[in-house]
DOZAKOL-167897 format. One line per 4 residues: number of its first residue (from 0); for each residue x, y, z of N, C-alpha, C, O. Coordinates in steps of 0.02 Angstrom, whole numbers. Example, Ala and Ser with C-alpha at 12.3 -4.5 7.8 and 13.67 -1.06 7.14 Angstrom:
2
0 = 660:-284:390:615:-225:390:660:-165:390:712:-166:423 | 642:-112:354:684:-53:357:645:2:394:670:57:402 $
This chain:
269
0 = -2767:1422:-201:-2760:1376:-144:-2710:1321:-158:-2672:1302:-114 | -2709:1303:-203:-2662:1248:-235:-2588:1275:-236:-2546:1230:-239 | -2561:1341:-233:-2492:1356:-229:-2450:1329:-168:-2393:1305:-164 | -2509:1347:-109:-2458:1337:-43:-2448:1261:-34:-2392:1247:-14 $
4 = -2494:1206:-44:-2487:1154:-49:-2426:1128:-109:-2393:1084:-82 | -2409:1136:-157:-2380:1137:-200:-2305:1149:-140:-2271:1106:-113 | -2298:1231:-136:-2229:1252:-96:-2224:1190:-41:-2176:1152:-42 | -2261:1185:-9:-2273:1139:36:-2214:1062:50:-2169:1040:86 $
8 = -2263:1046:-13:-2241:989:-70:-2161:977:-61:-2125:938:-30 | -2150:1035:-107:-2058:1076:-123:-2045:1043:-53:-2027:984:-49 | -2055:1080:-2:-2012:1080:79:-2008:1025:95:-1959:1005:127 | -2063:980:76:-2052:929:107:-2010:884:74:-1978:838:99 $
12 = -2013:903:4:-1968:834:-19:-1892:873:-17:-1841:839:-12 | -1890:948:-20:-1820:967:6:-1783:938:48:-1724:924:38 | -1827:923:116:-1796:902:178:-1776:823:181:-1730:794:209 | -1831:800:138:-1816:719:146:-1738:717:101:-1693:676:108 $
16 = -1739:757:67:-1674:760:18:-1611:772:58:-1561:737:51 | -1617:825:103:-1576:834:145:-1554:801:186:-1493:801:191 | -1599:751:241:-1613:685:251:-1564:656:236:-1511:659:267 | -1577:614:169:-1534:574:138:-1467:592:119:-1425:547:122 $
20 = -1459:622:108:-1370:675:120:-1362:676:172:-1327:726:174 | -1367:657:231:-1325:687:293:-1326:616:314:-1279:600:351 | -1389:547:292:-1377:470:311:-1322:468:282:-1278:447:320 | -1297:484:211:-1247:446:172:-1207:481:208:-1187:450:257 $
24 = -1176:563:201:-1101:558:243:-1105:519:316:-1052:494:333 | -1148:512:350:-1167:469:418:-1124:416:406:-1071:413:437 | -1143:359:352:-1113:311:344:-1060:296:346:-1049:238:364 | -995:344:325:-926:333:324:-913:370:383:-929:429:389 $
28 = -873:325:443:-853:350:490:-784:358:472:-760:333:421 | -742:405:528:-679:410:533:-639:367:548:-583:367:523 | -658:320:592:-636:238:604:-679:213:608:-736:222:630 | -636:155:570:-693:77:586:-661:42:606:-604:56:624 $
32 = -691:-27:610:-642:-91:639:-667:-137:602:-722:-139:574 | -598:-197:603:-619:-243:587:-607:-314:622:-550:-315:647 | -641:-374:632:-614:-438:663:-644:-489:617:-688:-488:574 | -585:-555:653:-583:-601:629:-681:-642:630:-702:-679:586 $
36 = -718:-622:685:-776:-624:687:-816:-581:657:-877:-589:664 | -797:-537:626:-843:-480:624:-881:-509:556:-876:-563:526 | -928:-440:543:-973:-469:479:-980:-399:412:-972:-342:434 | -986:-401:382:-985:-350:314:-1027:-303:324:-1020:-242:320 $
40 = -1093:-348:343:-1167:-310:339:-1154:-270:409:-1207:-255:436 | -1105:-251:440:-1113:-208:509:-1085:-143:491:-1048:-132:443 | -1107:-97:536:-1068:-35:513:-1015:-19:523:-996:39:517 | -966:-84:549:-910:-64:582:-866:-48:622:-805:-50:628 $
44 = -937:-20:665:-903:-4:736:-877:-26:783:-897:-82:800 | -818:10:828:-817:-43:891:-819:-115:928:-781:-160:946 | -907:-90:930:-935:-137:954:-988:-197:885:-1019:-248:899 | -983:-172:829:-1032:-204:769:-980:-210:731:-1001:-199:674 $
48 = -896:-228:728:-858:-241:657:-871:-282:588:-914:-320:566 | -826:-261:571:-830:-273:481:-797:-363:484:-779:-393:534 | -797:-382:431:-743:-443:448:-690:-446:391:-637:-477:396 | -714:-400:323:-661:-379:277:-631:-293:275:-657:-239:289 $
52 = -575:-309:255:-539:-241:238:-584:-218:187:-611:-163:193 | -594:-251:141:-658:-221:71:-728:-194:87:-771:-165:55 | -720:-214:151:-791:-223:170:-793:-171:205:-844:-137:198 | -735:-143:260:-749:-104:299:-721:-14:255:-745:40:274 $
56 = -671:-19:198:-652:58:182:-716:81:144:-736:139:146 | -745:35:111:-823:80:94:-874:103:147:-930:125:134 | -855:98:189:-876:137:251:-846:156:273:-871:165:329 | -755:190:272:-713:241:310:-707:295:273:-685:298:216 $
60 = -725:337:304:-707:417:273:-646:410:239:-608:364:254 | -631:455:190:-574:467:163:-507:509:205:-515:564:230 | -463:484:206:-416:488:281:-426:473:337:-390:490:384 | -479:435:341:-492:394:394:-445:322:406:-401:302:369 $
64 = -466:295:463:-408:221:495:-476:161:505:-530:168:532 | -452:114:477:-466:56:502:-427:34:537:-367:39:523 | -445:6:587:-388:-37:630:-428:-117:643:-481:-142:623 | -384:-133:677:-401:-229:697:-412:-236:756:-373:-211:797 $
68 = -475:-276:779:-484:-295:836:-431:-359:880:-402:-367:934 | -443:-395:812:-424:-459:854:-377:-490:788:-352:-463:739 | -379:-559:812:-335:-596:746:-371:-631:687:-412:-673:704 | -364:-621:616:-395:-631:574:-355:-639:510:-297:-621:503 $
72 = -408:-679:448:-405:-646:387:-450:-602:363:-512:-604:362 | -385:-536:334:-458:-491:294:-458:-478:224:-487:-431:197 | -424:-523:196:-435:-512:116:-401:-453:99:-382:-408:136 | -393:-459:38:-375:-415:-10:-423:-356:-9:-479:-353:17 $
76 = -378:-297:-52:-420:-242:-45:-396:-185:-103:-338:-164:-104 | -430:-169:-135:-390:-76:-155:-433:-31:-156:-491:-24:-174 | -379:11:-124:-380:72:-110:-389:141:-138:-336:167:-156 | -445:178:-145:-448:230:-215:-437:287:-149:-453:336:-182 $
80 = -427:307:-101:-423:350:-66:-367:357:-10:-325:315:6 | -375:409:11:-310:418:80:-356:353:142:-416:342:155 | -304:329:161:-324:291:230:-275:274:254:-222:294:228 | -272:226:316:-244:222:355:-255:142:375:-289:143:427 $
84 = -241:75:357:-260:-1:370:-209:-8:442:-152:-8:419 | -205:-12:498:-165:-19:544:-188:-94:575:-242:-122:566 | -134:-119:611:-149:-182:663:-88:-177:712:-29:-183:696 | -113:-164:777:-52:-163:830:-70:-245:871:-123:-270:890 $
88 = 3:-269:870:-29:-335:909:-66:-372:885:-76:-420:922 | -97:-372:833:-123:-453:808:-127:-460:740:-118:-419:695 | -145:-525:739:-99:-555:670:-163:-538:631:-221:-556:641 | -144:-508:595:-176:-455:512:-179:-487:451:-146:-462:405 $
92 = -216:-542:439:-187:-580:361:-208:-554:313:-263:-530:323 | -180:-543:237:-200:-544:199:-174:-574:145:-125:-560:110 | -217:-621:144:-212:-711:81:-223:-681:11:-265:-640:-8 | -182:-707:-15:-243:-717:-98:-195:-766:-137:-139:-785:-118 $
96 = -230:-781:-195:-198:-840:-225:-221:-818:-304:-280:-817:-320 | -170:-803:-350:-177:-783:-411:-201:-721:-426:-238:-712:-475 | -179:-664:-381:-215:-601:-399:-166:-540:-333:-127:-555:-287 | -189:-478:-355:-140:-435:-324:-184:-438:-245:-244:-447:-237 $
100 = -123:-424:-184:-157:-424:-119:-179:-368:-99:-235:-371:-74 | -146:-297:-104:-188:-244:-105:-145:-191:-166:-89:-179:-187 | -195:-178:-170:-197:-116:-254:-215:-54:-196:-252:-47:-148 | -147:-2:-243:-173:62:-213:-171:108:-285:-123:111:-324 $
104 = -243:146:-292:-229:165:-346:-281:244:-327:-336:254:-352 | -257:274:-294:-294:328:-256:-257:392:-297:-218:387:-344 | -281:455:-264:-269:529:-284:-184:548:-292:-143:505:-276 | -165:597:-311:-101:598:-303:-86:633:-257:-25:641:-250 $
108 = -129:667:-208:-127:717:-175:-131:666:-89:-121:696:-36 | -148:586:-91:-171:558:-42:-118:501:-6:-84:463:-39 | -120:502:43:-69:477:86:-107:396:92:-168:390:95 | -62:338:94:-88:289:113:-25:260:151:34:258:134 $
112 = -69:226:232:-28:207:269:-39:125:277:-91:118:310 | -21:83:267:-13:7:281:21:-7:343:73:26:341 | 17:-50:412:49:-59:452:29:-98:506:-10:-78:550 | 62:-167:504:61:-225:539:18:-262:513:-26:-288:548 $
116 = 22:-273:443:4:-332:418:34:-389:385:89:-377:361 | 10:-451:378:39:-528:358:13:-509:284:-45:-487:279 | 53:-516:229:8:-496:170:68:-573:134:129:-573:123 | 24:-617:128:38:-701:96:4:-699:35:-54:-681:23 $
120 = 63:-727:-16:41:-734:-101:30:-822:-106:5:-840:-159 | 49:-882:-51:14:-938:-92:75:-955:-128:71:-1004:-165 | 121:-928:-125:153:-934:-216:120:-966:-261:123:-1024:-279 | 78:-909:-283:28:-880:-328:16:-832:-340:8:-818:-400 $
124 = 10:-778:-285:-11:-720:-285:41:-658:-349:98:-650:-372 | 4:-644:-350:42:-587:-407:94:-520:-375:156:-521:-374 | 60:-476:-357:110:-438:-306:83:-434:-244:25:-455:-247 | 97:-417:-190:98:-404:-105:41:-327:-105:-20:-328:-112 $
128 = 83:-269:-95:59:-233:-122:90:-191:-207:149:-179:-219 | 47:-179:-241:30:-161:-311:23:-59:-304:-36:-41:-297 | 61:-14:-305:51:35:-306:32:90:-402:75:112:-440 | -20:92:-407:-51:112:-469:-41:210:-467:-26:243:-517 $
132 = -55:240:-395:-60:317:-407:-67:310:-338:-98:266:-308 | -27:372:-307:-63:404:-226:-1:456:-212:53:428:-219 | 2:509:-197:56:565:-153:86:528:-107:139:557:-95 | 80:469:-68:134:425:-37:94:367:-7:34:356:-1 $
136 = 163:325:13:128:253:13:181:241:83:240:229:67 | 170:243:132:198:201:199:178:123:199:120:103:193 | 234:82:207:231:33:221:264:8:302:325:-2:306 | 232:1:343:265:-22:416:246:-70:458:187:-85:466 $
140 = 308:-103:495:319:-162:504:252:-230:478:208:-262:508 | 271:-226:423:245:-283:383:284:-340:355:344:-329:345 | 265:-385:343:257:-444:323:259:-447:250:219:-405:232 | 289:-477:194:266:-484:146:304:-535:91:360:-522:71 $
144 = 270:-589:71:285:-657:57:239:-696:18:178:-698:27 | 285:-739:-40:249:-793:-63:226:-755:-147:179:-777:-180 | 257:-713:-163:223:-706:-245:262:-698:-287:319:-676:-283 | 220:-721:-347:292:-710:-390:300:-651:-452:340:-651:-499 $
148 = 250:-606:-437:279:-529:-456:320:-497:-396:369:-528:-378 | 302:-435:-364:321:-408:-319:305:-417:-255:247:-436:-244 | 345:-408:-205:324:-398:-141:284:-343:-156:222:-343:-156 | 332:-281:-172:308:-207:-160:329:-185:-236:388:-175:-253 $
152 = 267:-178:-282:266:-162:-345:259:-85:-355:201:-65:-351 | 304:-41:-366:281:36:-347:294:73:-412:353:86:-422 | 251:90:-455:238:115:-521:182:144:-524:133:120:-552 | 187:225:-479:148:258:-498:130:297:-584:172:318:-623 $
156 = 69:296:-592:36:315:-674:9:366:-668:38:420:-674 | -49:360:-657:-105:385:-665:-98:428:-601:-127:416:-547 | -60:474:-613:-59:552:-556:-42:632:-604:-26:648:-661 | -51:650:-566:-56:726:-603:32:734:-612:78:712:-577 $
160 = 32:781:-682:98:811:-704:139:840:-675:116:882:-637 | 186:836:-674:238:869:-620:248:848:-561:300:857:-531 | 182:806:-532:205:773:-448:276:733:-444:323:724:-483 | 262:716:-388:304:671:-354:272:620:-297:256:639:-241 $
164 = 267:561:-317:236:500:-269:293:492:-261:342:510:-294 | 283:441:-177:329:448:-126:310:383:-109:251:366:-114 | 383:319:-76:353:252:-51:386:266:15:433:305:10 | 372:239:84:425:228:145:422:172:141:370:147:120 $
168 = 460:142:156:441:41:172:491:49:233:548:68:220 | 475:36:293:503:36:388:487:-23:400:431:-45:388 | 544:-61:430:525:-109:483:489:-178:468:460:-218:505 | 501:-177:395:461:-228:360:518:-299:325:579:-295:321 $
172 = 490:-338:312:495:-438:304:477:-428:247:422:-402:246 | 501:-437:192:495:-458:136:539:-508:130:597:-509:149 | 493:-574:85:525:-622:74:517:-708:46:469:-737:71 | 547:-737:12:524:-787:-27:475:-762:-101:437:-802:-129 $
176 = 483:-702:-121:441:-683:-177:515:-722:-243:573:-703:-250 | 482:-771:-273:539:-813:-319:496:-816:-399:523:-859:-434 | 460:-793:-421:433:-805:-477:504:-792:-525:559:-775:-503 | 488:-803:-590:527:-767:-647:556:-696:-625:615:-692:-607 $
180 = 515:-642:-626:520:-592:-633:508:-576:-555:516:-515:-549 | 494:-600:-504:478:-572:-447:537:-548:-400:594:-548:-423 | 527:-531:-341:584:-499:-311:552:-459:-252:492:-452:-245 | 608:-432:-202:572:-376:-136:525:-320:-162:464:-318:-164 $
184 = 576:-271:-184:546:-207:-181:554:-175:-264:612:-160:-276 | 521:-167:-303:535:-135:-390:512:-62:-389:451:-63:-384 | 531:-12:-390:516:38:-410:544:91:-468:604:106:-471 | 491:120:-516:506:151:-581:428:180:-583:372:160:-567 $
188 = 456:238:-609:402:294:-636:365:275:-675:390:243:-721 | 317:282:-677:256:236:-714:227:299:-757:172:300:-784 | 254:329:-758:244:417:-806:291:471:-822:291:516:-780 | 325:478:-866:365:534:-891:351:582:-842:400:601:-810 $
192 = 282:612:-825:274:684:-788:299:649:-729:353:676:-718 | 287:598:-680:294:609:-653:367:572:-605:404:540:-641 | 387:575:-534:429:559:-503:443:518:-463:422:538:-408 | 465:475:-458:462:423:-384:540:421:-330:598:406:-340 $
196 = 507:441:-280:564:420:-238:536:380:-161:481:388:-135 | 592:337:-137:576:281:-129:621:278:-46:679:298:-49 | 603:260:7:651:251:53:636:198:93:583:183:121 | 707:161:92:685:97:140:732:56:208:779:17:200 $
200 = 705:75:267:732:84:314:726:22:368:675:-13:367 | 754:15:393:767:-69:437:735:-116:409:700:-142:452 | 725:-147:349:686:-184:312:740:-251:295:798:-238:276 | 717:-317:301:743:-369:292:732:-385:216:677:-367:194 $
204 = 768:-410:179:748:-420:116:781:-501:95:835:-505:67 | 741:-563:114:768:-622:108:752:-667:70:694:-683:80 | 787:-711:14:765:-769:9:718:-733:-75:668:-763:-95 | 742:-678:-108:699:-678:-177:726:-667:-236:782:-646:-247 $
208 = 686:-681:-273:741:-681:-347:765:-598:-352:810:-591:-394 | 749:-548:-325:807:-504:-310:794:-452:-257:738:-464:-234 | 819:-406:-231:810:-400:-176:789:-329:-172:746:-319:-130 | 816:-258:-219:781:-212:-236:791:-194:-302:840:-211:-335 $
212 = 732:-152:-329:750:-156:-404:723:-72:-419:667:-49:-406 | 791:-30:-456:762:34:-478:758:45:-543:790:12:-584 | 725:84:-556:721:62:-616:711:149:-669:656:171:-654 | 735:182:-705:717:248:-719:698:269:-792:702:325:-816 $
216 = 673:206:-827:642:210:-887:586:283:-907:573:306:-962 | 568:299:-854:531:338:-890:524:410:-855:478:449:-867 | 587:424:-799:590:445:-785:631:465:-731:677:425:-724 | 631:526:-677:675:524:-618:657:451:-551:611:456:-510 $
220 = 685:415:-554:684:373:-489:736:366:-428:797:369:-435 | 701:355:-365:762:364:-322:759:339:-271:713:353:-231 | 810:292:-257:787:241:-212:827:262:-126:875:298:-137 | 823:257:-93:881:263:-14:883:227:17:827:223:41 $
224 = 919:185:41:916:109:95:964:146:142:1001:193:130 | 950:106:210:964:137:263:952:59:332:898:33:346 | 1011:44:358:987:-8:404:941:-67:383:893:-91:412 | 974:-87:314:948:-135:304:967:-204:300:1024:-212:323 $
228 = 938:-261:278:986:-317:267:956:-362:213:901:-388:217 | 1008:-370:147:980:-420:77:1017:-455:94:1072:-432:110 | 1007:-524:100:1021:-569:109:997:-627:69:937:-633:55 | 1042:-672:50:1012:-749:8:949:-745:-64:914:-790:-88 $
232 = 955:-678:-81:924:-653:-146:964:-675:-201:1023:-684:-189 | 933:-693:-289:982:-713:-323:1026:-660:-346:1086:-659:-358 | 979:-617:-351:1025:-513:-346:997:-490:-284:945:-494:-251 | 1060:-460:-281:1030:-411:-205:1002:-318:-227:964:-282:-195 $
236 = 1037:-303:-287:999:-245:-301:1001:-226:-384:1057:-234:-407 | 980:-217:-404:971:-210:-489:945:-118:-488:909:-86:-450 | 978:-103:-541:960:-43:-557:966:-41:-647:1004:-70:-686 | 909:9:-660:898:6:-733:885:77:-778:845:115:-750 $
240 = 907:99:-835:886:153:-868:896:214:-817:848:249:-802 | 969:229:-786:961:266:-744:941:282:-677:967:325:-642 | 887:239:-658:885:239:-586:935:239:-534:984:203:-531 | 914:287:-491:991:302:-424:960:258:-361:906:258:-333 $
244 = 1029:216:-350:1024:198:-281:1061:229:-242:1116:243:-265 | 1048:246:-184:1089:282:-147:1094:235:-61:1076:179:-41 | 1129:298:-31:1138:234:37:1132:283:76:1141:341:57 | 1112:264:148:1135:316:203:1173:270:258:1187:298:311 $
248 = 1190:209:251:1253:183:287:1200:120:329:1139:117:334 | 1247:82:349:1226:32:387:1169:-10:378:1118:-17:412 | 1198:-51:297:1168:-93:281:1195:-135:269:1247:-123:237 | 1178:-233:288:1206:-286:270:1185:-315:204:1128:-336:197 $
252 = 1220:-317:163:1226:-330:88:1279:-394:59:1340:-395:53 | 1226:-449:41:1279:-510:21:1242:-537:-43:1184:-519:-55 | 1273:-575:-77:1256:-641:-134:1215:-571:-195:1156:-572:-213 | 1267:-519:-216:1261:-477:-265:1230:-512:-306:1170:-495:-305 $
256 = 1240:-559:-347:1217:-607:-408:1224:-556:-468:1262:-508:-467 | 1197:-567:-502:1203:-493:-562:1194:-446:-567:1197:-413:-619 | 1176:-420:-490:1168:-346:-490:1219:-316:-466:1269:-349:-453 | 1217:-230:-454:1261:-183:-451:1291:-201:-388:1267:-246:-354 $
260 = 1355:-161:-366:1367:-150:-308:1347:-115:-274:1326:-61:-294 | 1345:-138:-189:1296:-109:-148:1343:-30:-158:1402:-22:-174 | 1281:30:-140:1324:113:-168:1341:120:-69:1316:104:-15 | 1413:163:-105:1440:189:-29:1373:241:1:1326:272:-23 $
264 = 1407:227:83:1387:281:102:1358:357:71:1386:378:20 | 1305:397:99:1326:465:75:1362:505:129:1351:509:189 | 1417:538:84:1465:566:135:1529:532:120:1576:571:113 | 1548:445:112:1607:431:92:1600:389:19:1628:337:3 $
268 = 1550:435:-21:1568:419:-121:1623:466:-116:1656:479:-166 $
């Protein structure tokens, strides 16, 4: 008599098991939101938002979007997965003071999209965004100012052998990043295996101790500007250990300082 009760037993705590596996994937939706009102402890939704970026990707599925309700600050954040941080139309802050503003240090296989955010260092802040590992990194029409590492620090590591991580930077304000060592945009292979190439398209680059920086120490790097404009930087482009800059035309380029000359066109090298 004691067996079927026993099996019994089994089913039932099977199901509660099951239960609890289908609350937790429950939890991460495909979008969430976030506002300047919102609160942590909500699930995010819609109508219940988050009020941090930190707050709300531990509850977005992986390739999932957060987006913005309204106008806010949402803090700093990083990123171990594919997502999507968007803001159309309202002002998107992200403050910090002595520390990186968002870290992306996700799969190599995972896409991360940034777009329409205020990302302010204080001049303090260390870098804007900090790229550690991800299969690509979009940056669009953003904002990015006030630190004195990088605007856009892009040294992928920690990705699998043989890849290739990928940055876009579109439509984006970089600017006033003046530390020692700081500057717009730095990119270099952060791993022998692997590759970086880099493209950066209607992007303002004003006002930093330099304006793009390639760098190929440890490997293939490769940068492409396209419709852009460096302006009032103490270098406007530095290249190092090999790194290629290349051009695809129609970019305003002044106050070289110790760096290279801007590269012709491709088509009239």
């Amino acid at each position: 008599m004691r067996r079927p009760r026993l099996s019994v037993r089994i089913l039932l705590l099977s199901f509660l098991v099951l239960l609890t596996l289908s609350a937790a994937a429950q939890a991460q939706a495909t979008r969430t939101w976030v506002s300047g009102v919102g609160d942590d402890a909500n699930p995010c939704s819609r109508t219940a938002p988050c009020k941090t970026f930190a707050g709300a990707i531990s509850k977005t599925a992986p390739n999932g979007e957060i987006n913005v309700l309204d106008p806010g600050g949402f803090g700093g954040v990083t990123i171990t997965k594919g997502i999507t941080i968007s803001s159309e139309g309202f002002e998107a802050g992200v403050l910090v003071s002595g520390t990186n503003a968002i870290i992306v240090n996700a799969a190599p296989t995972d896409v991360v999209i940034l777009r329409g955010l205020d990302i302010e260092g204080l001049g303090t802040g260390l870098a804007g965004i900090k790229v550690l590992a991800a299969g690509a990194v979009h940056v669009e029409n953003c904002t990015i100012h006030n630190f004195v590492q990088k605007g856009i620090d892009f040294q992928p590591t920690s990705v699998s052998a043989g890849s290739t991580s990928l940055l876009f930077v579109i439509n984006t304000i970089i600017r006033d990043n003046k530390g020692g060592s700081s500057g717009g945009i730095f990119v270099k292979t952060g791993n022998a295996n692997v590759a970086t190439k880099a493209l950066v398209d209607g992007v303002q680059l004003l006002n930093n101790n330099f304006g793009i920086s390639v760098d190929g120490t440890n490997g293939s790097t490769i940068l492409r500007i396209s419709n852009t404009t460096i302006i009032a930087n103490a270098s406007s482009l530095l290249t190092a250990a090999g790194g290629t800059l290349t051009s695809f035309g129609n970019n305003r380029i002044l106050d070289q300082g110790a760096g290279v000359a801007p590269p012709a066109p491709i088509g009239q090298q």
